[in-house]
N, C-alpha and C positions, 0 to 999 in steps of 0.2 A: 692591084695597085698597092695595097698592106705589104704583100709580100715582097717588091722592089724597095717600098721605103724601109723594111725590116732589111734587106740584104745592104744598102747603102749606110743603113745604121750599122749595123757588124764590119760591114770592111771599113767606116772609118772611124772603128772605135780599136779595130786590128792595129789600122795606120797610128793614132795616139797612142796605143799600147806601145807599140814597137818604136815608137819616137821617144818618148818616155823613157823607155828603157836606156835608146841610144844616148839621149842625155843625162843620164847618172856619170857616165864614162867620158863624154866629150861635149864642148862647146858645139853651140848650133850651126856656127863656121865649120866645122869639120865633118859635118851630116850630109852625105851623098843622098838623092832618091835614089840613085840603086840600093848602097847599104840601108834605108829605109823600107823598100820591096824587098830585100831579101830579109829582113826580120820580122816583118810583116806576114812574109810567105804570101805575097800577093805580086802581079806584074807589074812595071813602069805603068804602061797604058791606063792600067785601073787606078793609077794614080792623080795620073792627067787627068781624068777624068772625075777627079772629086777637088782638089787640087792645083793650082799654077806654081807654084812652089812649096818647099818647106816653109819658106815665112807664113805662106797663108795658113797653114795646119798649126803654127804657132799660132797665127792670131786668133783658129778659131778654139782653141785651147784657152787662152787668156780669155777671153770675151764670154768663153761657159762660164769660167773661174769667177770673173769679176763680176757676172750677172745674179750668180749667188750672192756673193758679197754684197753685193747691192740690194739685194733683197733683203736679209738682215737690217741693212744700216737704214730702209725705207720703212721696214715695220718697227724699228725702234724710234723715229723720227715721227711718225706719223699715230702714235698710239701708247699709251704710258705700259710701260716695262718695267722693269728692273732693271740696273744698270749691271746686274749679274748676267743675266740674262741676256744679256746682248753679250758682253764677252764671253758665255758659253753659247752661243748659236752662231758667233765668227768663229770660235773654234773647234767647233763641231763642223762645221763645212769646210776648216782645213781638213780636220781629221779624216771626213768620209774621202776627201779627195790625197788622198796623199803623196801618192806617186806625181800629182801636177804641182802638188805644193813645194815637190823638192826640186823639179823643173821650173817652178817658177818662183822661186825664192831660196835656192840653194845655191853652191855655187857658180853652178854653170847658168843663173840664172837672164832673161830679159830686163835692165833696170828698167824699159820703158812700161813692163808692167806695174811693177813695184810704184814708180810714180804716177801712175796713172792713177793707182788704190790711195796713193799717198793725197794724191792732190784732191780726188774724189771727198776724202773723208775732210779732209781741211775746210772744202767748198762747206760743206754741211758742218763742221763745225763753228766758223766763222759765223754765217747765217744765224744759229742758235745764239751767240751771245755781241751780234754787232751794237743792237739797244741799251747793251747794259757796260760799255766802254766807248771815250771817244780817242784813243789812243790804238787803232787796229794792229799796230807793227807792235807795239808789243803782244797782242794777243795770238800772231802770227807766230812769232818768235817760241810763245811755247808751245805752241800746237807741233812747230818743225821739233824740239827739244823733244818732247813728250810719244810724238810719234817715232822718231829716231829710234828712241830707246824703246820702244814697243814693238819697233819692226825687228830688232836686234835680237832682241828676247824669242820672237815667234820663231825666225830664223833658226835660232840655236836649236828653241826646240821641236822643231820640224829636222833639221838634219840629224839630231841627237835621237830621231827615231819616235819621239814623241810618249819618251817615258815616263812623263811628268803626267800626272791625272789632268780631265778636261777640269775637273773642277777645282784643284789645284792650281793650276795656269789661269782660269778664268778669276779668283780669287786674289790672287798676285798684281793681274793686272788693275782687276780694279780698286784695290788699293795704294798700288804706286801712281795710279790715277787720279784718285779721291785725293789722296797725300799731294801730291802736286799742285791740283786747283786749288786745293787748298790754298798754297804757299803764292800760286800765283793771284787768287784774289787777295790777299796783304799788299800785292805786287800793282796792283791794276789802281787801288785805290786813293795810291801817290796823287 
């Protein structure tokens, strides 16, 4: 039994290798399962058989991705941290994952992922400070602002290869961060 669940792990980490790959070069519209079996160097059939289409091997790409993610943002939510420390443990789980991060937030990328993460993080931020404001649309307003430009930044430096240090970036963010609540608590207190 080990040994089928070790082979069905290898051929469908071949199939996301070789998807991954496909997507640096082309949108997810232009992705045959043939040309995905032939980069793979596996057959149709063994496709089918893990598979109903390319969207599902997308989704189950997104859903690893975002379940990491998720994990971060539950152990910073649920247990005192440093706020460094979360934006090096989100960027370390871009890091280890790379080649998904440029599939999935480069430019061939899924929006429905990116909002997915986007709305995710807002739910949990919203929650954190709905007691301490009774105006939510403006606090909305800068979570959309503040993530924007957070997603923009990650972007750049995921497709730029990711030559900026984790500590560096983690750094960055959490002071255009801290700099910002900052200006929006002056902002909340109208």
């Amino acid at each position: 039994m080990a040994k089928k669940d070790y082979r069905v792990m290898l051929t469908q980490k071949m199939f996301k290798s070789a998807f991954l790959q496909l997507l640096t070069t082309k949108p997810i519209q232009e992705i045959t399962v043939k040309e995905l079996c032939d980069e793979a160097g596996v057959n149709r059939g063994t496709f089918y058989s893990h598979y109903q289409d390319i969207y599902e091997l997308l989704e189950q790409i997104e859903e690893e991705m975002f379940l990491q993610l998720q994990e971060i943002f539950i152990s910073y939510t649920n247990s005192p941290h440093s706020a460094d420390s979360f934006y090096h443990g989100l960027l370390e789980v871009f890091k280890q994952n790379y080649e998904m991060c440029i599939m999935l937030l480069g430019k061939n990328s899924d929006r429905n992922f990116v909002n997915k993460l986007l709305d995710y993080g807002k739910a949990i931020f919203l929650n954190t400070v709905e007691d301490k404001t009774s105006d939510m649309s403006k606090v909305e307003r800068f979570y959309d602002f503040v993530s924007g430009g957070c997603l923009s930044v990650l972007q750049r430096w995921i497709v730029s290869g990711m030559k900026v240090t984790l500590d560096d970036m983690a750094s960055f963010l959490q002071c255009v961060i801290e700099s910002a609540s900052q200006g929006f608590a002056l902002f909340v207190k109208e």
